[in-house]
DRENVO-532438 format. One record per residue (C-alpha): residue in one letter; x, y, z. Coordinates in steps of 0.2 Angstrom, whole numbers, plus 5000, padded with zeros to 4 digits. Layout:
! DRENVO-532438
AXYZ...
//
This chain:
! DRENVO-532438
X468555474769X469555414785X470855434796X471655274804X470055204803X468955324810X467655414798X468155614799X466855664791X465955824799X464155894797X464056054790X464056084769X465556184768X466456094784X466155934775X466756024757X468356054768X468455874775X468355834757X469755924750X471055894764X470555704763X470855694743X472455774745X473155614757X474355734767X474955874754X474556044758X472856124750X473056304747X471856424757X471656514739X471056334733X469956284748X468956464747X468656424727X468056264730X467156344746X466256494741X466556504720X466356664712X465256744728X466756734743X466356824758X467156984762X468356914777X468556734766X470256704775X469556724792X467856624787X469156484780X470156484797X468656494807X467856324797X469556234798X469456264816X467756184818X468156054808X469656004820X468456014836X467455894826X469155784825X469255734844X470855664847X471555664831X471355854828X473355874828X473155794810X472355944804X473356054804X474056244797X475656254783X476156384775X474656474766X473656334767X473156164774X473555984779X472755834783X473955734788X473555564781X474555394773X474355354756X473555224760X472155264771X470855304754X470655144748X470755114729X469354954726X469554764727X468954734710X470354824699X471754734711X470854554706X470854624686X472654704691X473254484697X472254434682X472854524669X474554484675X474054274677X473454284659X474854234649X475654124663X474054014666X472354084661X471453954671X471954054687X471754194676X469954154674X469854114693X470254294698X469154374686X467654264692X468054354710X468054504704X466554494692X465854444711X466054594718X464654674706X463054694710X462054744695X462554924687X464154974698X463655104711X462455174696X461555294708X463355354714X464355354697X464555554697X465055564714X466855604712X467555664729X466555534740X466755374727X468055424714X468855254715X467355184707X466755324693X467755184678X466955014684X465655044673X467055004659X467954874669X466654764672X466454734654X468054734649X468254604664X466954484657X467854504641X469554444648X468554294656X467854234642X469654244635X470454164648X469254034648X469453994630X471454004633X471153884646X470353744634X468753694630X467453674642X465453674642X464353844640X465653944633X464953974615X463354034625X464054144638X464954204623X463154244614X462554304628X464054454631X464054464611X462054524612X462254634628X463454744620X463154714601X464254854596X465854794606X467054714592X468154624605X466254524611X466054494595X467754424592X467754314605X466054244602X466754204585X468354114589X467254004603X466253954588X467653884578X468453804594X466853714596X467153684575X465653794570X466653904558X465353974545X464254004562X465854124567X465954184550X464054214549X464254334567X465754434559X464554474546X463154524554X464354634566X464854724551X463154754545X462654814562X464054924564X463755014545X461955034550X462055094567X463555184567X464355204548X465855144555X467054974548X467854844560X469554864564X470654764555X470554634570X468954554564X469754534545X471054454552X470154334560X469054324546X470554284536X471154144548X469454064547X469354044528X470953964529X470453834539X471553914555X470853924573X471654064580X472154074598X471054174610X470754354607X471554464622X470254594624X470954774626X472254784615X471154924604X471455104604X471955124620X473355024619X474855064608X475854864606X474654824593X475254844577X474654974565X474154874552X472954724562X474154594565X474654494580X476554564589X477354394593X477954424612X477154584616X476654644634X474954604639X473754744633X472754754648X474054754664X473654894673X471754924677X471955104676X471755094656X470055024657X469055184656X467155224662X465755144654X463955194658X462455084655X461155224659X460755394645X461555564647X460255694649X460455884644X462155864640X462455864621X462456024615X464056054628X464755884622X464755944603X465656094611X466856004620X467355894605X467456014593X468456114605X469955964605X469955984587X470656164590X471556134607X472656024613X472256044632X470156054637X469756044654X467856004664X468056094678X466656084688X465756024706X465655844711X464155774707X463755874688X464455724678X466355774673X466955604674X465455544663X465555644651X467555644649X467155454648X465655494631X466955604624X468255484624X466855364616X466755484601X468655494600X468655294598X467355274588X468255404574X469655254577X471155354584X471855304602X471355344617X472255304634X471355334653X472255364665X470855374683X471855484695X470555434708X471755284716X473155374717X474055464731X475155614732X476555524736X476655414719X477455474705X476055484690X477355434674X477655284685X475855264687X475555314666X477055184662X475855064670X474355094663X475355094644X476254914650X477655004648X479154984663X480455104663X481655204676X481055354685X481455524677X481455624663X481755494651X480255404658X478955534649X480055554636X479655384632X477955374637X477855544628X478555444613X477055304616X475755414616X476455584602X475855484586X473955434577X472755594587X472955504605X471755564615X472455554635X471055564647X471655614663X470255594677X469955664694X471655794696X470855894709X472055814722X473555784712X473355954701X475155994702X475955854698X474655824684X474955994678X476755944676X476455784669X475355864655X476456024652X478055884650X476855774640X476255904628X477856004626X478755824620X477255754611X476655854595X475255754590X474455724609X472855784614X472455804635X470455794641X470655814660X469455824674X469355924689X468656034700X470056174698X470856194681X472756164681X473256344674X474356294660X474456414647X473756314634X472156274644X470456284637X469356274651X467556204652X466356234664X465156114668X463356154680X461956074683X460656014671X459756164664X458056224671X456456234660X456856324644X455456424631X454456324622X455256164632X453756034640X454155974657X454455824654X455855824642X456955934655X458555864656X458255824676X456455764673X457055644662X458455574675X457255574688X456055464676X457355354668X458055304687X456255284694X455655154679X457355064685X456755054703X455055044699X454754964681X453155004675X452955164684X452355314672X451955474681X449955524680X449255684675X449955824684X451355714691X452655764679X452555914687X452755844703X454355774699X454955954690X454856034710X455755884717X457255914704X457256094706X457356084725X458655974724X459856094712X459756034695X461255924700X461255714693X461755644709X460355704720X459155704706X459555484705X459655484724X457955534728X457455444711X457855294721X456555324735X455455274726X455755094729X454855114745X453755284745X452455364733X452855534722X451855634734X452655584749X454555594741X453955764736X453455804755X455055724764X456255794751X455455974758X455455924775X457355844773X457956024765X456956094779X457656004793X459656044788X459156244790X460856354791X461856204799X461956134782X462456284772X463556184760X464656264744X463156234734X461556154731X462255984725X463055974745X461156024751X460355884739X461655754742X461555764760X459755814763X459355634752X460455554764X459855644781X458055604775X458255404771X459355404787X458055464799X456755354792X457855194801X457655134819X458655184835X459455014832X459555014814X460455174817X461655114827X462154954815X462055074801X463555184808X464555054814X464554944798X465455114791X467055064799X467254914785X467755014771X467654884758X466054784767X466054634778X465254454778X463954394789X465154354803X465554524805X463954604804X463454464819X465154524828X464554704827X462754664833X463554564849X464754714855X463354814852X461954704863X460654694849X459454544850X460054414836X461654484833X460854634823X460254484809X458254584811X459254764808X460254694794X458654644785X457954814787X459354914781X459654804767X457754834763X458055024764X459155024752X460855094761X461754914764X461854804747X461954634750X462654514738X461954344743X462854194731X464354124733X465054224752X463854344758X464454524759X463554664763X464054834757X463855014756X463955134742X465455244748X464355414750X463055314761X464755254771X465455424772X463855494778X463455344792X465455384796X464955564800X463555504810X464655394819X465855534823X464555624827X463755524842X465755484850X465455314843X467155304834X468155224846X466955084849X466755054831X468655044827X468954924843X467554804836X468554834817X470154794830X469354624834X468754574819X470554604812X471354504824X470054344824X469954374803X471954374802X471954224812X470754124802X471654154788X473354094794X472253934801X471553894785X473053934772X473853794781X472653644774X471453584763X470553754763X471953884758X470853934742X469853994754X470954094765X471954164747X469954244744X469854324761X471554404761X470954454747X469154504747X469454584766X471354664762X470254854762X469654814781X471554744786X472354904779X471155024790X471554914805X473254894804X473355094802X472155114813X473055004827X474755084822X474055264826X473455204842X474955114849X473954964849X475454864845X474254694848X473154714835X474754774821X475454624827X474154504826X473654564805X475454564802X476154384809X474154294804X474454364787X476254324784X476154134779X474754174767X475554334758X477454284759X476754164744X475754274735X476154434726X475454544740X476654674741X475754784752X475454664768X477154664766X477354844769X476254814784X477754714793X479154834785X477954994794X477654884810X479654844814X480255014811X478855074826X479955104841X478455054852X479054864846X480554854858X479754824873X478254714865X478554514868X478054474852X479254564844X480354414836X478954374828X478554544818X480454554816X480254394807X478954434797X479554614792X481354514787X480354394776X479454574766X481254644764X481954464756X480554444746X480854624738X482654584735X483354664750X484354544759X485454664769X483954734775X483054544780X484654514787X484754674797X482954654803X483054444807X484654474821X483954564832X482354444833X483454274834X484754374846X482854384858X482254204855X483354084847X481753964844X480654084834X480054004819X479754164806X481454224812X482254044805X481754024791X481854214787X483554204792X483754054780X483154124765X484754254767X485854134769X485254044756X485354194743X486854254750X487554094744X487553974763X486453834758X487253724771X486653864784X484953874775X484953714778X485053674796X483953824801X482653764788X482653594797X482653684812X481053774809X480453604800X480553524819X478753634823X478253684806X478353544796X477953654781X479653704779X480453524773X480253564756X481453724758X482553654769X482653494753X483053634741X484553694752X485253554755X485253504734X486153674734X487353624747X487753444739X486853334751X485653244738X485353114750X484853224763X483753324750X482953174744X482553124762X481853304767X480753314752X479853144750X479653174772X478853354765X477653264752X477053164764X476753274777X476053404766X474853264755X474253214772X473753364778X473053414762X474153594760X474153634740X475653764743X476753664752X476353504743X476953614728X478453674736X478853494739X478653454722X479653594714X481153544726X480953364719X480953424702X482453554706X483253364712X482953254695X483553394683X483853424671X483053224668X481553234661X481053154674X480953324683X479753404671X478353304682X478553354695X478953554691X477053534681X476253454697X477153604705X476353724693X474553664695X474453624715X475153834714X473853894703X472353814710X472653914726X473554054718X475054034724X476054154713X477654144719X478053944720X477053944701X478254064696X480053974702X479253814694X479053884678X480653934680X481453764685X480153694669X480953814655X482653754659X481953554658X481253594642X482753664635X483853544640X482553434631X482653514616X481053614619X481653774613X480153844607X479153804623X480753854633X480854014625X478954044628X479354004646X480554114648X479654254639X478054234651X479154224667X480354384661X478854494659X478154414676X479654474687X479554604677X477754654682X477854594700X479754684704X480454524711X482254524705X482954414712X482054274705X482254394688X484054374690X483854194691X482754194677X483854294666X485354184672X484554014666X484054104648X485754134648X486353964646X484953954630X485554114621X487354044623X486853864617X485753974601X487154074598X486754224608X488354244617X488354434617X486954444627X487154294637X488554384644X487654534650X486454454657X487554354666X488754494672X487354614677X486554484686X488154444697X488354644699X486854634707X486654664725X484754574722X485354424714X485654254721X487354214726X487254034722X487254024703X488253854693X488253934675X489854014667X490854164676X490454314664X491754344653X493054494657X492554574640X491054654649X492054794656X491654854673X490354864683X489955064680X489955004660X488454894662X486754944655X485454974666X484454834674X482854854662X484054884647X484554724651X482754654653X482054714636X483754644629X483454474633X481454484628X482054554610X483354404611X481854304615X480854374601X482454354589X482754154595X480754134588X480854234575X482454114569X481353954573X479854014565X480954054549X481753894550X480053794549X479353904536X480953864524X480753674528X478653694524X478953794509X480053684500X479653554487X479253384493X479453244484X478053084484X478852914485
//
């Protein structure tokens, strides 16, 4: 864990324990009670306030300069971090944009999965996957990665044929044999390809191989498909994840026309573990048989014993009997966000704070035995101990499983303990001992081939009993063997326990063995390596090879620290992934623990200056390279690097270092303002409300940029508010402009949107396609044509895909609704996509619906509109919702839908977040008042069931016409 940046982290087990449970809690108060339970268990020492006081005190000392964040409330403790400062994992954020791309255009889709299939390296963090505290964020990747190489494959075949697909689909199909969605998509790239009894012939086999391994049959998903094969039907690609932990599949096996996207939020995708589970089926039974009975269980337990994993194998076994399950990982989450929002999410449901919120979600989840996993409560227990109370009381049929290290005290709580693995038992040989057999399973990984001699088995009992019984430690010094022999890991486990002495008392044994195995590999490194080892903490989610060089250089080591790289990658504590980008990383315990070392030489501030640096040359590179040919490249490394900029720009903040805040902010705006990247916008909005700003010279600038975040989430008074100030201080700031413009322009001043636009056009040239846009809005069609085509030329020249695109949507906005127009909102659609360009795809696809209507295009219309309502919807951008809803408006009139063309249309103009310029109907004064409208999602589930209801008509329509008789002339 860190702190602005800087790795807290002290030395000392139950100093460290206390780091822990402060950190976790993100700046909500930890009881003392709860601190001296976690501390000292059932054995607390007679004075346990005063020890408690006396550890938080050393734990501050240990602080430096930021010792005031620790402080003393109420009856317990605080540490007073952001949200933000525990950093939640690139990968589920590129499966997160996916999953959300996936209707709208699975070709970027599949583009953002391959990213995030590329921050895995082999078995995710399998040596780590039971460290809750220190790695919690990645205990479910296990899962995710498969579930992401499913949803590849399915974007891919969404996307339209293209070589290797039928064999990547064999080759996922045989890795998990068992997994029916693998199997289903290996079936449908058969008959895309045209090998249709091929797909037939897997389906069998699958339901063979599920009877004899498992006595279990398909889900009617694979009958389905069967069905549609016969028939001589290809079916469209299966969307993984739309099983049992997802409730918009109908009951009986069919496809809901127009649902939500199973798989939206990442948080559903549950823990997966590749490797066995030793020692633990006897408590397992206990456990299931136990929810049979209860309707609350929770694994209570130490970090480190394997709660998560086996939550995750009992959530297996609930599946397997086919009744839902839903996960919801707490690990991500902070104090400060409410968890129905964060359930509503993982169900893909959307729905308004409060208690109709989880009486909804309550109504999701209360039918069919659903099994609700909630993982890692420790530092959310109260608010998950209201979230389950309310779930139960308003959901009959629910059942809870929920992990943590302290149990939520509900009434209807059945608790669980779980320990380490058990010791030797009568009658037991040593080598089937639960540890034994971890220890052996993780060295044959390291080390395949490797079979302990005579008398060696033994050897490996001692090194597991020394190190607790506990799974983490036991695969931690497993992996030594990489690199030393049995006998000398047996010696330097000894000598490591040795060394940490009374220092390194720790809670229990598993804080001994954790960081005993990590003291030991650590003192095996160099002086230099060292020193690399403890600065590369400060990149929370890893670095390139640039940085590691900038690191080396401010830290005067021969090469740029390329010879100390090499050796910590060989010692196993920095991973380095080598195709594609470079990126060298650590497992988050290894960084925690060369964090604490760190601290603990006073190298801190050195590190976080170096971060500082990097930020500021990184934010600029970005900017540089989103403005040409290469802008795919800098939408990777805003991206891949948005971890590292979120520490810095804390970090910076915290320190008054108003330079660097500024540099991340304005070198990242361009590049975020046309992505969904809502947090680099809360970066600006957090930077222009620090009153340190009104002195700094580039002030307009961050004023501009934090204008730009508010517009961009529908606040316009807000944009306005901020932009004034920072034109009022330098009339020729660019940001400020066309910040400025985009207000006018939604506050219905297109001829002012205009002129500033052309303004900011005069050194920016990148703005001619707004200002374009505005003036067809204003009524100067001549002018627009003028400032577009310039804006095409100048963007095809330089070779800038998001501009070019801008350009071309403004042409299309131009032409329509002649068909003519459709061109150019497609060419609009593509240039977006290649470079992710989110927010230009989307107002294209926008313009493109309402060109297919006018066509004639219903059907494809009303798709359109479907995809982009659920968009908005996903995003939060209203105000291109608004306009969305307003142009499907128009459709439902023209369909016959007046009634709810009309409150669409009078919500939308009763909206504060809606654009002012708007050329349809008035809404009719039948609507009533303002105060009588329904709420805005009432009104966005209306039109997607007016959507649904337009299809359902059509689909009715063509069935009558293919069902009646036809007549041969």
């Amino acid at each position: 864990m860190y702190v602005d940046g800087v790795q807290v982290e002290v030395p000392g087990g139950r100093r460290r324990a206390v780091v822990a449970l402060l950190a976790t809690a993100a700046g909500r108060v930890v009881a003392a009670d709860t601190l001296i339970d976690a501390l000292w268990g059932d054995d607390p020492p007679g004075s346990e306030r005063q020890a408690l006081h006396s550890l938080v005190s050393r734990v501050r000392g240990h602080l430096g300069d930021q010792a005031h964040r620790l402080q003393r409330d109420g009856g317990g403790y605080r540490l007073d971090l952001d949200p933000g400062e525990v950093d939640a994992g690139g990968a589920r954020w590129l499966v997160e944009q996916a999953r959300s791309l996936a209707e709208v255009d699975p070709a970027a889709a599949a583009g953002r999965y391959r990213e995030a299939l590329e921050l895995w390296r082999g078995p995710a963090l399998a040596e780590f996957a039971e460290v809750e505290a220190l790695a919690a964020d990645t205990v479910s990747l296990g899962e995710l990665h498969l579930a992401t190489e499913d949803e590849l494959l399915a974007a891919e075949l969404a996307a339209g044929p293209s070589a290797g697909l039928v064999e990547r689909a064999t080759e996922l199909a045989r890795a998990e044999p068992l997994r029916e969605s693998r199997q289903i998509l290996l079936m449908e790239a058969l008959a895309a390809e045209g090998r249709v009894a091929e797909a037939l012939r897997a389906g069998h086999e699958h339901r063979q191989r599920l009877a004899e391994e498992t006595g279990l049959e398909p889900t009617p998903a694979l009958a389905e498909l069967e069905g549609r094969l016969v028939t001589g039907e290809i079916p469209p690609p299966h969307r993984p994840g739309g099983g049992p932990t997802t409730a918009s599949q109908p009951q009986d096996g069919s496809q809901a026309r127009h649902q939500p996207d199973p798989g939206l939020a990442s948080a559903a995708v549950r823990p997966h573990f590749s490797t066995p589970l030793f020692g633990r089926d006897a408590e397992l039974d206990r456990i299931y048989s136990l929810l049979g009975r209860e309707r609350l269980v929770t694994l209570a337990g130490a970090g480190g014993v394997g709660k998560t994993r086996m939550a995750a194998a009992i959530a297996d076994r609930w599946a397997s009997s086919k009744r839902p399950v839903t996960y919801l990982g707490l690990a991500p989450v902070q104090p400060t966000d409410p968890l129905p929002e964060v359930l509503a999410g993982v169900l893909g449901m959307r729905v308004e704070p409060g208690q109709l919120q989880v009486a909804a979600i309550a109504e999701r989840l209360g039918s069919g035995q659903q099994l609700l996993v909630v993982d890692n409560c420790e530092h959310l227990v109260d608010a998950a101990r209201d979230l389950v109370d309310s779930l139960l009381s308003a959901a009959a049929d629910l059942r809870v499983l929920t992990t943590s290290r302290v149990p939520t005290s509900l009434t209807a709580e059945a608790v669980v303990r779980i320990g380490a693995l058990a010791a030797l038992e009568a009658g037991m040989a040593t080598r089937d001992r639960p540890g034994v057999r971890l220890f052996l399973d993780r060295a044959a990984r390291i080390r395949p081939g490797w079979e302990p001699g005579p008398g060696e088995v033994d050897t490996v009992a001692g090194i597991v009993d020394r190190l607790g019984r506990i799974p983490l430690a036991i695969e931690l010094a497993a992996g030594r063997l990489s690199s030393l022999s049995l006998d000398d890991l047996a010696d330097r486990v000894e000598d490591a326990l040795d060394l940490l002495g009374d220092e390194q008392p720790g809670p229990s044994a598993r804080h001994r063995s954790l960081r005993s195995t990590l003291e030991w590999s650590y003192r095996l490194l160099g002086s230099d390596e060292r020193r690399l080892f403890r600065h590369l903490s400060a990149f929370v989610d890893g670095c390139d090879l640039a940085a590691v060089e900038l690191v080396g250089s401010s830290l005067g080591l021969a090469g740029r620290g390329l010879a100390q790289l090499a050796a910590l990658v060989d010692a196993s504590v920095v991973d380095a992934e080598l195709e594609g980008d470079s990126r060298y990383t650590m497992h988050e315990p290894v960084r925690a623990f060369a964090g604490e070392h760190l601290v603990a030489e006073d190298e801190a501030a050195e590190a976080a200056s170096t971060l500082a640096a990097w930020a500021r040359n990184c934010a600029a590179e970005i900017d540089r390279l989103g403005r040409g040919p290469e802008e795919a490249v800098a939408d990777r490394r805003i991206r891949r690097e948005l971890g590292n900029f979120r520490v810095a720009h804390r970090a910076a903040l915290a320190a008054g270092d108003l330079d660097t805040a500024i540099a991340i902010t304005v070198g990242l705006d361009r590049t975020a303002s046309v992505r969904d990247l809502p947090e680099v916008w809360s970066w600006a909005m957090s930077l222009a409300a620090d009153p340190r700003l009104e002195s700094h010279p580039r002030r307009p600038e961050a004023l501009g940029a934090a204008a730009e975040a508010a517009c961009l989430r529908g606040d316009l008074a807000a944009g306005e508010r901020l932009v004034l100030p920072g034109l009022a201080l330098d009339e020729n700031c660019t940001s400020c402009q066309q910040a400025l413009a985009r207000v006018r322009m939604f506050r219905g001043e297109p001829a002012r949107a205009q002129e500033l636009w052309t303004t900011a056009a005069e050194s920016d040239c990148s703005y001619l396609g707004r200002a374009g846009i505005a003036a067809i809005y204003a009524g100067d069609l001549t002018g627009a044509r003028r400032l577009i085509e310039r804006g095409i030329r100048w963007a095809d020249e330089h070779g800038a895909p998001t501009d070019l695109a801008a350009c071309h949507y403004g042409m299309g906005e131009l032409l329509a609704p002649d068909p003519e127009a459709a061109v150019h909102y497609r060419r609009a659609v593509e240039l977006s996509r290649r470079v992710s360009s989110t927010f230009v795809e989307g107002v294209a696809t926008v313009g493109l619906a309402s060109v297919d209507a006018a066509a004639g295009r219903i059907t494809d219309a009303l798709r359109g509109y479907d995809r982009l309502v659920r968009y908005w919807q996903r995003t939060g951008n209203w105000t291109q919702q608004w306009t969305t809803l307003r142009n499907l408006a128009d459709l439902l009139a023209e369909l016959g839908d007046g009634e709810t063309a009309e409150v669409l249309v009078a919500t939308a103009s009763a909206s504060d977040e809606a654009a002012a310029i708007y050329s349809g109907p008035p809404p009719l004064t039948g609507q009533g008042s303002t105060a009588e409208l329904p709420p805005r999602t009432v009104v966005v589930e209306s039109a997607l069931g007016a959507i649904d209801s337009a299809l359902g008509a059509i689909d009715s329509a063509l069935g009558a016409i293919d069902s009646a008789p036809h007549v041969r002339t």
